[in-house]
N, C-alpha and C positions, 0 to 999 in steps of 0.2 A: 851610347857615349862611352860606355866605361865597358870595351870590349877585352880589355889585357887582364883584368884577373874577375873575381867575384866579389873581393874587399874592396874596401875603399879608404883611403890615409887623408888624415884632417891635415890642413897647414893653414899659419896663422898668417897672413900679409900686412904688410902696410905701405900703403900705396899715396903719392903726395895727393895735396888737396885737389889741386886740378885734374889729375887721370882718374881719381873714385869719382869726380864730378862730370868728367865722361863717359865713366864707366856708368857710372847710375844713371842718365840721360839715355845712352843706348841700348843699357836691360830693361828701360820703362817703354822703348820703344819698340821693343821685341817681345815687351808685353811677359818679361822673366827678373825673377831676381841678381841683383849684382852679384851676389855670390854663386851663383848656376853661369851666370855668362864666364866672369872669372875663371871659374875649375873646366869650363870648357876651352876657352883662349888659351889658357895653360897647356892641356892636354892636347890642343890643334898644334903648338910649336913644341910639346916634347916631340910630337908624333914627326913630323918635319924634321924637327934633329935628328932624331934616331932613324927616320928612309937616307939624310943625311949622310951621316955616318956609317950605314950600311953601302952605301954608294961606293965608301971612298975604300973601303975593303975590297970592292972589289976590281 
């Protein structure tokens, strides 16, 4: 999952009542923590961005 460096950078979110209540509903049902689905969802759409914005360069 974390193929772009060997570190890893913490970040704090806060996310409204209803989306952590989705989000907790679909980490328990992937049988993972809300925080592992998060920092993946996250890095699925940098990743997206950034093919993105390579696109558009060229």
């Amino acid at each position: 999952m974390h193929s772009d460096s060997t570190m890893s950078r913490r970040y704090n979110i806060t996310l409204p009542d209803g989306i952590a209540e989705k989000l907790e509903k679909w980490a328990e049902g992937e049988k993972n923590k809300p925080s592992t689905l998060a920092a993946f969802l996250v890095e699925l759409a940098v990743r997206e961005w950034d093919e993105k914005q390579q696109q558009q360069r060229t």
